[in-house]
C-alpha positions in Angstrom: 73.9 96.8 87.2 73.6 94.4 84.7 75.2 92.2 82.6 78.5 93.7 80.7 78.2 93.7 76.6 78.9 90.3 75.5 82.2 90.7 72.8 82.0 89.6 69.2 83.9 86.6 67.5 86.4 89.3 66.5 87.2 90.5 70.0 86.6 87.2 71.8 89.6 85.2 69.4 92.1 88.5 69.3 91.8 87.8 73.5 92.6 84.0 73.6 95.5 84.6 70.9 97.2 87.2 73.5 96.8 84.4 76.1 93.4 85.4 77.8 91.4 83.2 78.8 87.2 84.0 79.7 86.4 83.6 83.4 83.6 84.2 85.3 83.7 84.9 89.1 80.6 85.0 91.4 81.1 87.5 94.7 78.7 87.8 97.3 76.0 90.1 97.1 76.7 92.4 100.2 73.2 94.1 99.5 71.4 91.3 100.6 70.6 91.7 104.6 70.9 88.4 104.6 74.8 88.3 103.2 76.0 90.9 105.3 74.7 89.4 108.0 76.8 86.7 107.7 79.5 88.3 106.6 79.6 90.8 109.1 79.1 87.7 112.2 82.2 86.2 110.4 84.3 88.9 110.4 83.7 89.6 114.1 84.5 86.0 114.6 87.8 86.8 113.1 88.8 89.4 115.1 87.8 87.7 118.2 90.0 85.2 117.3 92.8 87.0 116.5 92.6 88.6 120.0 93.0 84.9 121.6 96.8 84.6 123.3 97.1 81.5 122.4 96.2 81.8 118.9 100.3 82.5 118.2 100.8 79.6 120.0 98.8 77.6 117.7 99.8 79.8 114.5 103.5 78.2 115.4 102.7 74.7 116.2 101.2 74.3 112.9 104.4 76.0 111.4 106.2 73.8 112.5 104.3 70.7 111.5 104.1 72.1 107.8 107.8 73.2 107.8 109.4 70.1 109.3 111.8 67.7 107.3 112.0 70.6 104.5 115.8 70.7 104.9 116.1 67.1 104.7 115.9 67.2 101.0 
């Protein structure tokens, strides 16, 4: 796959005028071994730890730190 069309003037300026603005976004490239790999070792790192008990227990604590003194406004 390779690049997509680049737009002209015309299409680029009728974009920004309906509020768009240009972006560009790099994703990893899962068809690198390499990538996956990773990927895939961090994903089962992930649902390891969301098969911890205590990982609620921690989830809540941390709640409870970020949510505290919010009705004291």
């Amino acid at each position: 796959m390779g690049r997509p069309r680049e737009l002209s003037k015309e299409e680029r300026e009728e974009l920004l005028a309906k509020g768009y603005k240009p972006v560009e976004v790099w994703v990893p490239d899962m068809s690198d071994p390499e990538v996956l790999a990773r990927a895939v070792a961090e994903a089962n790192r992930i649902a390891q730890a969301d098969q911890e008990e205590d990982i609620l227990d921690w989830i809540e604590a941390v709640q409870k730190d970020m949510w505290e003194g919010e009705d004291q406004a």
